[in-house]
N, CA, C and O atoms as a GROMACS GRO file, in nm:
protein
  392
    1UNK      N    1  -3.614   0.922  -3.425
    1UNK     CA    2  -3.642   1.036  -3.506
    1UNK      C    3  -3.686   0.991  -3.647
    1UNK      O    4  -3.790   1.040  -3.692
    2UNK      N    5  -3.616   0.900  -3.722
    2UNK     CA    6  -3.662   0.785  -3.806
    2UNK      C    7  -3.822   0.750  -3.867
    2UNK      O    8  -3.882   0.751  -3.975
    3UNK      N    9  -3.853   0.714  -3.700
    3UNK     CA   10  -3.990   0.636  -3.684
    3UNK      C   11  -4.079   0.775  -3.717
    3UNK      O   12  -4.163   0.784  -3.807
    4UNK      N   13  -4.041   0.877  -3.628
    4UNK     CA   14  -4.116   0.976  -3.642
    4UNK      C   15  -4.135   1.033  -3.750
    4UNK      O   16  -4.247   1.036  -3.800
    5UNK      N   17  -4.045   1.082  -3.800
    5UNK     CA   18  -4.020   1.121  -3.953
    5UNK      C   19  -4.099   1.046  -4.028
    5UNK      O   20  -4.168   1.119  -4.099
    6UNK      N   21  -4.128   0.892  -4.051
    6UNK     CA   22  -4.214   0.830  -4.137
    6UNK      C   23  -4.324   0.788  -4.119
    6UNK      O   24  -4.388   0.742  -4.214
    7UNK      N   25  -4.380   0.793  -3.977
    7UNK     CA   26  -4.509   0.801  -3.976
    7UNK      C   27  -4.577   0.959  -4.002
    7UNK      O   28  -4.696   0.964  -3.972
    8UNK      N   29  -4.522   1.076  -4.051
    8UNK     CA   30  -4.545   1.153  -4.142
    8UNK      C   31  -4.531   1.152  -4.252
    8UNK      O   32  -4.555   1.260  -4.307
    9UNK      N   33  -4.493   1.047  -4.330
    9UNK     CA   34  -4.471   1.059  -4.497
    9UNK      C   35  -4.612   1.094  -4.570
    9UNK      O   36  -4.611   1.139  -4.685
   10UNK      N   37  -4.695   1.079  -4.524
   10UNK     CA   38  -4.841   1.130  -4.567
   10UNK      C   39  -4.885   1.279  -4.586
   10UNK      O   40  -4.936   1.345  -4.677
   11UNK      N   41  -4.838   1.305  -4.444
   11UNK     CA   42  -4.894   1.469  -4.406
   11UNK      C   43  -4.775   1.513  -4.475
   11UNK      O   44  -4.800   1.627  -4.514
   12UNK      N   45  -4.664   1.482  -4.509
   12UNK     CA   46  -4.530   1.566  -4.577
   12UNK      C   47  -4.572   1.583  -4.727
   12UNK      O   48  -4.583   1.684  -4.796
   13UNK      N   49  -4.596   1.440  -4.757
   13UNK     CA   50  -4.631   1.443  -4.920
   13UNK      C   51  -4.775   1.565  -4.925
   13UNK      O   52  -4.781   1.674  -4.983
   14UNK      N   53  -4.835   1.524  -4.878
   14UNK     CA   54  -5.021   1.606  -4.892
   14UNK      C   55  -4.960   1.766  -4.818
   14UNK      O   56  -5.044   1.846  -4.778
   15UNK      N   57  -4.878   1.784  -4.813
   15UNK     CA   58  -4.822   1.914  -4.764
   15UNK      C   59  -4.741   2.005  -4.896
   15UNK      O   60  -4.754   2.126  -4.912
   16UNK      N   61  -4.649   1.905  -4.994
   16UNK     CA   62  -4.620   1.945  -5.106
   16UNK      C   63  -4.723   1.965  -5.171
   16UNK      O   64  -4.740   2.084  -5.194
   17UNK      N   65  -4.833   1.871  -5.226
   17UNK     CA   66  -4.985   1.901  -5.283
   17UNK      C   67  -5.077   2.082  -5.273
   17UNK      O   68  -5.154   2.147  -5.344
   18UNK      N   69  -4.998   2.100  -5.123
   18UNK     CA   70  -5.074   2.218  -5.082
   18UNK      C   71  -5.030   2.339  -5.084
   18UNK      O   72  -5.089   2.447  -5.084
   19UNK      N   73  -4.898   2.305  -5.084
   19UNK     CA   74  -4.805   2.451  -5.027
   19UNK      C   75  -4.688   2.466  -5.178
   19UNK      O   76  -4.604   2.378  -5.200
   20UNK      N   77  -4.697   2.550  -5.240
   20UNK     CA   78  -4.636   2.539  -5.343
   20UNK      C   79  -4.484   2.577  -5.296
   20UNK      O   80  -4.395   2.508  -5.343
   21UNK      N   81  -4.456   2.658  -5.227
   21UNK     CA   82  -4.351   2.677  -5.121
   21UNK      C   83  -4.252   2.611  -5.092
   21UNK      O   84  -4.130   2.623  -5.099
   22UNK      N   85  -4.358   2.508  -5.041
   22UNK     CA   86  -4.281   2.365  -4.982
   22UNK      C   87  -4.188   2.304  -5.100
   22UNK      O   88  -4.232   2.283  -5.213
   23UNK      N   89  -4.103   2.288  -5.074
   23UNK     CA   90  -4.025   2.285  -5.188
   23UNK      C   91  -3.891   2.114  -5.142
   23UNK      O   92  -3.848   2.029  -5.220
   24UNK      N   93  -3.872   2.127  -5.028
   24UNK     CA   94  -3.782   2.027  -5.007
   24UNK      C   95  -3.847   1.897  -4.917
   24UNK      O   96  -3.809   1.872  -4.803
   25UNK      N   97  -3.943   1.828  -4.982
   25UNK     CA   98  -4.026   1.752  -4.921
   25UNK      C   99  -3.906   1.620  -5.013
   25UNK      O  100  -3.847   1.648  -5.117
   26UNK      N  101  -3.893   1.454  -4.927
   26UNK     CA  102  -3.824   1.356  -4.976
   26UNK      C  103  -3.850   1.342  -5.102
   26UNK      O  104  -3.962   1.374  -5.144
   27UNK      N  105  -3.745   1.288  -5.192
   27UNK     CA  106  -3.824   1.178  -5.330
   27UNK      C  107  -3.901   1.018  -5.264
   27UNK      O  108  -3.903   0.989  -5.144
   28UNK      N  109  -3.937   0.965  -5.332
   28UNK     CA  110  -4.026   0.837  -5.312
   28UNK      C  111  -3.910   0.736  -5.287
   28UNK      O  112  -3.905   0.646  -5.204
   29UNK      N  113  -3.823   0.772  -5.374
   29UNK     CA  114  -3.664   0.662  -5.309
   29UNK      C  115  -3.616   0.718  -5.179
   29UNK      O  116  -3.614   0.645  -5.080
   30UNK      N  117  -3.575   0.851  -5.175
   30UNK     CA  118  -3.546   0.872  -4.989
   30UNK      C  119  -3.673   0.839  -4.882
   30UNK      O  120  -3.647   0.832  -4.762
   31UNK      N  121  -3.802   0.820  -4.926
   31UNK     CA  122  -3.812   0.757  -4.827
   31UNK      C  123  -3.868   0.594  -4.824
   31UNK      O  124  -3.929   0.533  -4.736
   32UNK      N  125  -3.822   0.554  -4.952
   32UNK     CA  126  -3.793   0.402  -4.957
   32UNK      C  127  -3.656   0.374  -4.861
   32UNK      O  128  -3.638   0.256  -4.835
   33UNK      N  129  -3.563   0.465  -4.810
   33UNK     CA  130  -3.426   0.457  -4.768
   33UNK      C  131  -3.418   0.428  -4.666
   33UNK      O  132  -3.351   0.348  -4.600
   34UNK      N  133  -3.543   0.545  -4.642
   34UNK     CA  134  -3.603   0.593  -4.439
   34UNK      C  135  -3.650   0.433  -4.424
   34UNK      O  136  -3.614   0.364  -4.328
   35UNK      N  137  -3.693   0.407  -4.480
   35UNK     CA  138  -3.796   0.278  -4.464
   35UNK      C  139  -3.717   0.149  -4.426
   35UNK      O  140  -3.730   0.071  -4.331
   36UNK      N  141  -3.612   0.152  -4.552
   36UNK     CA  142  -3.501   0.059  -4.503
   36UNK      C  143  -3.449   0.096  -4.365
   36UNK      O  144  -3.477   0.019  -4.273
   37UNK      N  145  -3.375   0.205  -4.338
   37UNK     CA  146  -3.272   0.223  -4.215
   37UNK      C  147  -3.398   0.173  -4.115
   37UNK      O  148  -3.408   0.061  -4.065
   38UNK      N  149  -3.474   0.264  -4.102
   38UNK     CA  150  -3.566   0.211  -4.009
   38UNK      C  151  -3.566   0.034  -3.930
   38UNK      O  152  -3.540  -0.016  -3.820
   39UNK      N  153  -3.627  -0.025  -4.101
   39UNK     CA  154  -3.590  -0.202  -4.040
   39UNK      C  155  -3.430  -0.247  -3.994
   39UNK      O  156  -3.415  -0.325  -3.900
   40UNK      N  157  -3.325  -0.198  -4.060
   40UNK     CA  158  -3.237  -0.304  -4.051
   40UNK      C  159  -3.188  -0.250  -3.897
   40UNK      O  160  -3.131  -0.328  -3.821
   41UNK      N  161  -3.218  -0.086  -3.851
   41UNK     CA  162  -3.161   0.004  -3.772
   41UNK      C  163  -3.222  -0.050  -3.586
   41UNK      O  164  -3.184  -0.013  -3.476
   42UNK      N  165  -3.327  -0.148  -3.628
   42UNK     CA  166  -3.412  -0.156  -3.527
   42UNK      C  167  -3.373  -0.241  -3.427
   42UNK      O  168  -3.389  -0.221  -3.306
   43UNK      N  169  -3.302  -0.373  -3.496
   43UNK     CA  170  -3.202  -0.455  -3.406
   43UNK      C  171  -3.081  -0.370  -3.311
   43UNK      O  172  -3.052  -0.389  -3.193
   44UNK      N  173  -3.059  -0.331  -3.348
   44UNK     CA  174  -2.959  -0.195  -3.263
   44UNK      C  175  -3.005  -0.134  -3.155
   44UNK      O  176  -2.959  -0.151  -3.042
   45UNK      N  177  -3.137  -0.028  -3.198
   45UNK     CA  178  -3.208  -0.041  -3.091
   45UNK      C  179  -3.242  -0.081  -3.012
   45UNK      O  180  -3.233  -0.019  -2.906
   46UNK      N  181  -3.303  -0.212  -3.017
   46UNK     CA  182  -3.332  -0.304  -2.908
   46UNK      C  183  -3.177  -0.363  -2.866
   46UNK      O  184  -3.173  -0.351  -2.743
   47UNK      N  185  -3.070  -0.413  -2.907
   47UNK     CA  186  -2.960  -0.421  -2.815
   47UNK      C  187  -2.924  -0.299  -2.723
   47UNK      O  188  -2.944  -0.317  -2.603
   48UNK      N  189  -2.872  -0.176  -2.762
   48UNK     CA  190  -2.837  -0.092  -2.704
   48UNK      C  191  -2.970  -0.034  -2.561
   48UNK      O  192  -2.947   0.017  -2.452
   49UNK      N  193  -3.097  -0.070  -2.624
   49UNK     CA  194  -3.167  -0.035  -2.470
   49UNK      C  195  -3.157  -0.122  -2.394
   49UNK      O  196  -3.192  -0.115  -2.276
   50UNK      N  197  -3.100  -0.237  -2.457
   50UNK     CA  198  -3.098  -0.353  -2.302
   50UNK      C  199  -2.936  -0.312  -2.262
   50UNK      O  200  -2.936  -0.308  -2.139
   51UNK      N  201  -2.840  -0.289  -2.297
   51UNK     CA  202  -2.702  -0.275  -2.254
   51UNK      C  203  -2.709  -0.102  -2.189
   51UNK      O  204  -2.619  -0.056  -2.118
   52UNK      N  205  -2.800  -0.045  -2.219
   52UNK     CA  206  -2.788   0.105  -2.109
   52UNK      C  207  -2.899   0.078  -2.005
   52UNK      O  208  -2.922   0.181  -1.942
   53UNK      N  209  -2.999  -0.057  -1.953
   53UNK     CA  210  -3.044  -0.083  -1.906
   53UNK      C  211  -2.979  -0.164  -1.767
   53UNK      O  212  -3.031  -0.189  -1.659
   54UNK      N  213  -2.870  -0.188  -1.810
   54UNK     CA  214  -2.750  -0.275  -1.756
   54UNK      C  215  -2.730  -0.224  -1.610
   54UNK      O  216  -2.828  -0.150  -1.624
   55UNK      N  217  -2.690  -0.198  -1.482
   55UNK     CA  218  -2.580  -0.147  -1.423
   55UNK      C  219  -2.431  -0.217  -1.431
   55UNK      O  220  -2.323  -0.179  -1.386
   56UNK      N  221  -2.460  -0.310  -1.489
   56UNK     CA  222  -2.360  -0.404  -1.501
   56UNK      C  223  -2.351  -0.465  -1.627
   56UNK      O  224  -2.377  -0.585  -1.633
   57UNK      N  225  -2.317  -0.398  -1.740
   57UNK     CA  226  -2.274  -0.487  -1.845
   57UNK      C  227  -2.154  -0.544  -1.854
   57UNK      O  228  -2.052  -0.484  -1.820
   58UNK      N  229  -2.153  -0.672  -1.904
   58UNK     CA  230  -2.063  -0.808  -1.856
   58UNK      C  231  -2.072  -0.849  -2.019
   58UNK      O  232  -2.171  -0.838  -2.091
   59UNK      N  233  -1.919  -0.906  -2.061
   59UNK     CA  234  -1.917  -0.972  -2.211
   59UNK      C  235  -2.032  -1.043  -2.199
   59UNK      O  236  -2.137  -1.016  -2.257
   60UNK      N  237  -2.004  -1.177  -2.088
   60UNK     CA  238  -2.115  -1.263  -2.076
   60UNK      C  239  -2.257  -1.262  -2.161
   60UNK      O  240  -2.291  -1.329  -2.258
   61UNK      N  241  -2.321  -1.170  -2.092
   61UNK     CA  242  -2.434  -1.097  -2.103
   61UNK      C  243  -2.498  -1.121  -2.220
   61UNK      O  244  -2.591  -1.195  -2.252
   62UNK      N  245  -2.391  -1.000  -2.307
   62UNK     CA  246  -2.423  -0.970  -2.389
   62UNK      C  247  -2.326  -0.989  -2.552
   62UNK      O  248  -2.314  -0.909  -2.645
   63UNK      N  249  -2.274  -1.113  -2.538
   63UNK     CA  250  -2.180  -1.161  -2.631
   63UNK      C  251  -2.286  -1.158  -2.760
   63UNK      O  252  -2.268  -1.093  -2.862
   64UNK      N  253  -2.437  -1.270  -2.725
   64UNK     CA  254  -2.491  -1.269  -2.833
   64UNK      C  255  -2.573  -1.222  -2.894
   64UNK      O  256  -2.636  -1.277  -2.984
   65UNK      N  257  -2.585  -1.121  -2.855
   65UNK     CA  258  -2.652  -1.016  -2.936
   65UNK      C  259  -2.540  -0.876  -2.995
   65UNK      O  260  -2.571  -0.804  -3.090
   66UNK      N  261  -2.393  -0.862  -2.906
   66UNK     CA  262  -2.279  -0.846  -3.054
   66UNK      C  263  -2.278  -0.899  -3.132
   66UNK      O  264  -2.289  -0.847  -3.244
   67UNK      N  265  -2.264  -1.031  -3.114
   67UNK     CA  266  -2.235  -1.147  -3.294
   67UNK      C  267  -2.370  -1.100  -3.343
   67UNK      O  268  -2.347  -1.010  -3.423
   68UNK      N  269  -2.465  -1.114  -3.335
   68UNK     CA  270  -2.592  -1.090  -3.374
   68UNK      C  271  -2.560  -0.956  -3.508
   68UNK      O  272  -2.534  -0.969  -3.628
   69UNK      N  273  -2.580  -0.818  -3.415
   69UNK     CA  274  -2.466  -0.732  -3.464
   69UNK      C  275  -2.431  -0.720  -3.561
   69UNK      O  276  -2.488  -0.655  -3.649
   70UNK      N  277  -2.329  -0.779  -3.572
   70UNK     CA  278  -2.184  -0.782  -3.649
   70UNK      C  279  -2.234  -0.868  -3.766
   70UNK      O  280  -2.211  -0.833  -3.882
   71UNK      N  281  -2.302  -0.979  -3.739
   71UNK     CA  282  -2.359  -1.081  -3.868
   71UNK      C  283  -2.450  -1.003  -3.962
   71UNK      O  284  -2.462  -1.017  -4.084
   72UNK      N  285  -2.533  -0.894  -3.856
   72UNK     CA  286  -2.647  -0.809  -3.934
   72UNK      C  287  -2.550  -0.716  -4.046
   72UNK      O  288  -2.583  -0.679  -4.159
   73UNK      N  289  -2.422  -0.695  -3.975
   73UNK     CA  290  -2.365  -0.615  -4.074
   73UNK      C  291  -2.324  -0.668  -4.175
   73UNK      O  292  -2.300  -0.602  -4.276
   74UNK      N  293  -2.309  -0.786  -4.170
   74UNK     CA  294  -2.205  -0.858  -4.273
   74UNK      C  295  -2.330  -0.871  -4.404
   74UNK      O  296  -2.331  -0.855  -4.526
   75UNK      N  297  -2.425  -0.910  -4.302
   75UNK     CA  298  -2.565  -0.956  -4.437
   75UNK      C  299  -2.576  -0.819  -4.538
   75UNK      O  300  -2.579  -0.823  -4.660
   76UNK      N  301  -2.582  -0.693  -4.452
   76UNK     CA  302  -2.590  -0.546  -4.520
   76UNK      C  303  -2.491  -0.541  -4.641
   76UNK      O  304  -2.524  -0.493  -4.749
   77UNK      N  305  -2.345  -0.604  -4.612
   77UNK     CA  306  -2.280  -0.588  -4.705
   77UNK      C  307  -2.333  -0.620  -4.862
   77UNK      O  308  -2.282  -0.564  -4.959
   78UNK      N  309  -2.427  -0.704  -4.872
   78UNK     CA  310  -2.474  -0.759  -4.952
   78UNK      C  311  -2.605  -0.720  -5.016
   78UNK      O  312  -2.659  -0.782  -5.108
   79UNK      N  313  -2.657  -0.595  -4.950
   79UNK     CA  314  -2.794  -0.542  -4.958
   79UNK      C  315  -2.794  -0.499  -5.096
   79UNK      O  316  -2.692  -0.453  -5.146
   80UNK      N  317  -2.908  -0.510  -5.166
   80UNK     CA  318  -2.951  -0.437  -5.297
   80UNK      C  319  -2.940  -0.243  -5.284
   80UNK      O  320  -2.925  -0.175  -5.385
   81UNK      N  321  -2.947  -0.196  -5.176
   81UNK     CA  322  -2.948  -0.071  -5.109
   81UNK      C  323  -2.801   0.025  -5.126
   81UNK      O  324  -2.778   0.097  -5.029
   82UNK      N  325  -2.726   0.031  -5.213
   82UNK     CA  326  -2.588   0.064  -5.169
   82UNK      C  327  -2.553   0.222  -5.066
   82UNK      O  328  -2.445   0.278  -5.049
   83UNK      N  329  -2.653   0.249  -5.027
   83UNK     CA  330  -2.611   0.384  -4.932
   83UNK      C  331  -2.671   0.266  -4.762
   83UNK      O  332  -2.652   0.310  -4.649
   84UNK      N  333  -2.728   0.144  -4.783
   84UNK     CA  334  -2.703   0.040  -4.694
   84UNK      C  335  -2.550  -0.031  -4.687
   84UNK      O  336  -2.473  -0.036  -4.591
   85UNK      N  337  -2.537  -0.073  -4.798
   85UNK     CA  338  -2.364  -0.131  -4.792
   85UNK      C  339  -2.261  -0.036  -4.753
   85UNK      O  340  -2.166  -0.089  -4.695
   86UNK      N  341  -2.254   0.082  -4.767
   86UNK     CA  342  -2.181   0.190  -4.764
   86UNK      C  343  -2.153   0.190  -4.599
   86UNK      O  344  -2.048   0.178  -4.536
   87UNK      N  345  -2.271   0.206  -4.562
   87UNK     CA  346  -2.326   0.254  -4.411
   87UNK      C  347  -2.241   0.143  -4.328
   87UNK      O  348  -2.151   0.168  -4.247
   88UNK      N  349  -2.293   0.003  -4.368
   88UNK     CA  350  -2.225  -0.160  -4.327
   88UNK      C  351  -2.095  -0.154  -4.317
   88UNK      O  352  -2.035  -0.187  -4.215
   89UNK      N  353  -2.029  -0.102  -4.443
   89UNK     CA  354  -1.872  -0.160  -4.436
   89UNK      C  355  -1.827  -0.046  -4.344
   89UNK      O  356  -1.731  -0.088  -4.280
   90UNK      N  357  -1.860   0.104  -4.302
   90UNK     CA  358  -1.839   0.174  -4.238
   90UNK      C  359  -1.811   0.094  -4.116
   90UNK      O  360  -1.699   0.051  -4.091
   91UNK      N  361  -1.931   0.072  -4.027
   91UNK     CA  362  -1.981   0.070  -3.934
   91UNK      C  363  -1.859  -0.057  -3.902
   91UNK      O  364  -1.781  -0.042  -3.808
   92UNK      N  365  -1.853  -0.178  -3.989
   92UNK     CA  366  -1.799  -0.267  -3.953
   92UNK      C  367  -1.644  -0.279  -3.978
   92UNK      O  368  -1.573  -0.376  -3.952
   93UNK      N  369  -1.604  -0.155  -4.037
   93UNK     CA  370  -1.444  -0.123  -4.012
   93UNK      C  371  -1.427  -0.045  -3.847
   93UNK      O  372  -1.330  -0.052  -3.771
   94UNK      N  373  -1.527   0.012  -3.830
   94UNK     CA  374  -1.546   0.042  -3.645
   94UNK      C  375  -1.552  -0.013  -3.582
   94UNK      O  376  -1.476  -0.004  -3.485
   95UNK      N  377  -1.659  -0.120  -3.593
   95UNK     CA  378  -1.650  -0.289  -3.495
   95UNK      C  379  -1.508  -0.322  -3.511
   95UNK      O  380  -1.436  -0.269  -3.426
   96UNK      N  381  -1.484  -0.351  -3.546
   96UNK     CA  382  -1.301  -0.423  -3.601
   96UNK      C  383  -1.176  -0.363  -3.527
   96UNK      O  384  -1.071  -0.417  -3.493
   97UNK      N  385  -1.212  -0.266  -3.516
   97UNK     CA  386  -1.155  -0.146  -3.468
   97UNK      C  387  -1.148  -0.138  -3.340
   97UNK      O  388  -1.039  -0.142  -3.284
   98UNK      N  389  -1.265  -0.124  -3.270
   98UNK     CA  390  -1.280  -0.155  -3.103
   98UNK      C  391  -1.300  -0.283  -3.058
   98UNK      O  392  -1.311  -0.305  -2.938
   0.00000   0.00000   0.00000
């Protein structure tokens, strides 16, 4: 939904230009944000379609692309982005968790 959402940032912006109406179109930082989640969000993606691709998911399997994961989160902790760090330490008090 992401992807979709920002390969409209054009027609959204040139839509405020037109429609005086339009009134709740992003700032240039929310979708500097979109832009981020997008990249860091994408590794996820691609794990989770190979593990619902599975009939059989096995630790084995798929050990290293958890650590993978979990390291991506740790790096987030550290992001210049803080609604990225926010998101990270969330996510990785949940990993911890299960």
């Amino acid at each position: 939904m992401l992807e979709s959402t920002y390969g409209l940032k054009d027609a959204i912006s040139r839509l405020t230009e037109l429609d005086n109406k339009f009134k709740h179109a992003p700032s240039i930082e929310e979708w500097e944000n979109v832009k981020v989640n997008l990249e860091c969000l994408e590794g996820f993606y691609d794990v989770i379609e190979k593990l619902l691709g599975s009939k059989y998911p096995t630790a084995n399997i798929y050990f290293n692309d958890i650590c993978t994961i979990y390291f991506a989160l740790k790096e987030w902790l550290h992001n210049p982005y803080p609604f990225l760090a926010s998101m990270a330490e969330k996510m990785i008090e949940n990993f911890e968790k299960y």
